[in-house]
VEXNUPA-92459 format. One record per residue (C-alpha): x, y, z; residue in one letter. Coordinates in steps of 0.02 Angstrom, whole numbers, padded with zeros to 5 digits, always signed. Example, Ala and Ser with C-alpha at 12.3 -4.5 7.8 and 13.67 -1.06 7.14 Angstrom:
<sites>
+00615-00225+00390A+00684-00053+00357S
</sites>
This chain:
<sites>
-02412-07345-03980X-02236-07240-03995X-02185-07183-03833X-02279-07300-03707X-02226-07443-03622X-02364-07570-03560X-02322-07692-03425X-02462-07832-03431X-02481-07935-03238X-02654-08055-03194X-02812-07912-03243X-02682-07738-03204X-02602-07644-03351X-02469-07520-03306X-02447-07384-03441X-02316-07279-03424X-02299-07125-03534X-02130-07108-03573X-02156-06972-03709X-02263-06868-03801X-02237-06921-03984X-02313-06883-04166X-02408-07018-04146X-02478-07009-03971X-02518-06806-04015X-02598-06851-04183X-02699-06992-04093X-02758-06840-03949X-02819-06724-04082X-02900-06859-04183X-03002-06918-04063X-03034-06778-03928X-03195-06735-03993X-03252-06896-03965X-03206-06903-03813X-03297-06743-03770X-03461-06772-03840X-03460-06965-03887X-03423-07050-04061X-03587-07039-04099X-03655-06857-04072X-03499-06778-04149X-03527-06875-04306X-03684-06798-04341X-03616-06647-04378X-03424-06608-04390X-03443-06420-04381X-03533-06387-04233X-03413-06535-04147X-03251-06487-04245X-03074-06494-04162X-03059-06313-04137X-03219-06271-04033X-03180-06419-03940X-03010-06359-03893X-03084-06213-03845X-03222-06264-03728X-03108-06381-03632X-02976-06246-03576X-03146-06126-03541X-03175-06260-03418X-03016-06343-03367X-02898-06156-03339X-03037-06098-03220X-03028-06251-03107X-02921-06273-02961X-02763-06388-02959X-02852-06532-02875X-02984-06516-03018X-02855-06464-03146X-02763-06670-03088X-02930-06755-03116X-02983-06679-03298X-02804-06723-03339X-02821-06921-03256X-02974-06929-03346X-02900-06850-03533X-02753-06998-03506X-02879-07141-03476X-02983-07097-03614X-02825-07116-03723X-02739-07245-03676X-02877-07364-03619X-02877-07439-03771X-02691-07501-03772X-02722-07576-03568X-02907-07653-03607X-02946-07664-03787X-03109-07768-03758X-03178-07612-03671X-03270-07474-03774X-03311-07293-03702X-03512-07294-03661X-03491-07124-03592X-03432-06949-03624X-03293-06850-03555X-03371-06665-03531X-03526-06615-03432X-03668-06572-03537X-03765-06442-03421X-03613-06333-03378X-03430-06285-03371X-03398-06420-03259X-03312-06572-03205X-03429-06724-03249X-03552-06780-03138X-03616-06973-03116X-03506-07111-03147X-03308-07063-03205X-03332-07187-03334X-03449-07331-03420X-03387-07458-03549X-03461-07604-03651X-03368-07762-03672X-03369-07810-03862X-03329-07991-03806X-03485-08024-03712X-03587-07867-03716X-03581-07831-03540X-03576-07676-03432X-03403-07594-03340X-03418-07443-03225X-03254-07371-03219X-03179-07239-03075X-03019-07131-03099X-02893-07047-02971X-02773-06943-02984X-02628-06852-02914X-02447-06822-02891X-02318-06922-02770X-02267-06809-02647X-02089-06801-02565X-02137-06925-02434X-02191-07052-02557X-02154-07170-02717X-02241-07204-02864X-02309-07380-02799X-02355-07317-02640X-02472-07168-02730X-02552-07295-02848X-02618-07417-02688X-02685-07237-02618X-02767-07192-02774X-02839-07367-02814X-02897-07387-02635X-02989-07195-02666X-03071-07266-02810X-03114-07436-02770X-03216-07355-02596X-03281-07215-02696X-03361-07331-02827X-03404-07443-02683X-03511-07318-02599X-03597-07271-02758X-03706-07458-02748X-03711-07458-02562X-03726-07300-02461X-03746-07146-02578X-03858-07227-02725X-03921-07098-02824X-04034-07120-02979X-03967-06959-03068X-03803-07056-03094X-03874-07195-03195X-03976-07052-03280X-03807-06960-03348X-03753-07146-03401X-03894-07188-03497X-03891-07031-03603X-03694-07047-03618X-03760-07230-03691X-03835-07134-03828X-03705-07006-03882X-03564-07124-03870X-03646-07271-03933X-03731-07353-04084X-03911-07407-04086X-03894-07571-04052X-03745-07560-03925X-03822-07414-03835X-03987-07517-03811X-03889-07660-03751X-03782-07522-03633X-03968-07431-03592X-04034-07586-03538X-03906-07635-03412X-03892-07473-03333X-04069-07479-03304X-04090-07646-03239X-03942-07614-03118X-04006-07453-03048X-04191-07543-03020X-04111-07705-02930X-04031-07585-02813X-04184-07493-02769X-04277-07651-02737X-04154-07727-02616X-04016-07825-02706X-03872-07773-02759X-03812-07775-02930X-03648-07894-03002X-03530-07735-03042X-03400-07749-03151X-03287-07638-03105X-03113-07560-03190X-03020-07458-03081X-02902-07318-03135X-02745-07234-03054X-02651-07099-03131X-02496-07050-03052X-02395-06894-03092X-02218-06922-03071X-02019-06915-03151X-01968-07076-03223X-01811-07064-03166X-01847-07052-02976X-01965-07206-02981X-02099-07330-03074X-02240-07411-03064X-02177-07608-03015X-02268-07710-03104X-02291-07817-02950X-02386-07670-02864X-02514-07722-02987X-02535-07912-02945X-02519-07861-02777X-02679-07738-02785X-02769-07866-02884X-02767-07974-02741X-02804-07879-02607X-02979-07781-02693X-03022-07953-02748X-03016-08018-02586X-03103-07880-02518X-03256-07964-02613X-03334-07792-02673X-03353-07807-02855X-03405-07975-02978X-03255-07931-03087X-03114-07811-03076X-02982-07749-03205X-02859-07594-03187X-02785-07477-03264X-02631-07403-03190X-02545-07256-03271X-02389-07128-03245X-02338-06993-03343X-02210-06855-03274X-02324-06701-03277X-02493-06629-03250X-02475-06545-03418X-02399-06698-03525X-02532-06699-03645X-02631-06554-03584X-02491-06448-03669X-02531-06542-03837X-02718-06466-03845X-02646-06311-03773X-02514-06287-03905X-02681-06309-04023X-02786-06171-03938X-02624-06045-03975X-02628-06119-04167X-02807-06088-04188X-02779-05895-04129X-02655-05867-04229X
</sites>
């Protein structure tokens, strides 16, 4: 896609938005709703799920969070777009906004299904921006290490059935029949083998996005080999992939949806 550069090293992709162009913008709107509800809920009626009521319920939730909150909707928003250019055998099992409430989603940041073999990734996503003390590399081991413990404790010491609940009914809005059965069925079997003593094989794609000026400093692509390694070794997860990502500002392609919202007033 126009205006981002993928660097490619062992099971890391580093994404780095350089700019927001036509084509990344058009790709934002087209899919957003998507996104929001899952591919397959907001086909079943275009109206009620249309672009502009979309728009309008994600600023109703993201303008009344706090900056910390405000970095994580964003992280998340960037994932779901770009995922497809750093793992294109992964498909979205889940959706991006809470169902109950104006709020930041609960359960699992993310769920995919590989189309290769039909199996099950949980994915986790951090955010935030480098600080003066800091590089870009140096933010993306801090995020990454974030996730990969967060996730971690999700299967070990704070299971919690109402995760794998959210999941499952993500399965069915994002989903077709078939897949989401396939999708259903995994979730469930994981959740049980953890209740009954034995952990499950968790496939795991971990997500970093970093919020920083090009033109101070990068992503290295060997910071990505490098934390490949070292969560491997670490032994946590039957497979691991990430997904590494920089863009210059918190409102990159927030702005885009929020340039919408001021179209659809006027």
């Amino acid at each position: 896609m126009d205006g981002i550069r993928l660097v490619a090293v062992a099971d890391a992709s580093i994404l780095i938005l350089e700019s927001v162009t036509d084509e990344i913008k058009q790709a934002l709107k087209s899919r957003l709703v998507e996104y929001c509800y899952g591919r397959v809920q907001a086909g079943e009626d275009p109206d009620y799920y249309s672009f502009d009521l979309t728009v309008d319920e994600f600023f109703k939730l993201y303008d009344s969070k706090s900056d910390k909150s405000k970095l994580g909707l964003a992280g998340e928003l960037i994932v779901h777009l770009l995922l497809p250019h750093g793992h294109d055998r992964l498909v979205s099992a889940c959706v991006y906004l809470n169902k109950e409430e104006r709020n930041v989603k609960k359960g699992f940041d993310l769920t995919f299904r590989d189309h290769h073999d039909g199996g099950l990734w949980y994915g986790e996503v951090k955010s935030g921006r480098v600080n003066d003390a800091q590089t870009a590399d140096s933010k993306v081991r801090e995020l990454i290490n974030i996730a990969e413990n967060g996730l971690h404790t999700m299967f070990t010491s704070d299971v919690r059935k109402k995760r794998w609940d959210a999941a499952i009914f993500d399965a069915d809005a994002a989903l077709q029949t078939d897949d989401a059965s396939s999708v259903k069925k995994l979730l469930r079997a994981d959740f049980m083998n953890l209740k009954n003593g034995s952990a499950p094989k968790v496939k795991a794609l971990l997500c970093a996005v970093v919020m920083h000026p090009f033109n101070l400093n990068e992503i290295d692509a060997s910071t990505g080999e490098e934390l490949i390694k070292s969560v491997t070794g670490r032994g946590r997860f039957d497979e691991l992939r990430l997904l590494l990502i920089q863009q210059s500002d918190l409102e990159d392609l927030v702005g885009v949806l929020r340039e919408s919202l001021k179209e659809a007033v006027v």
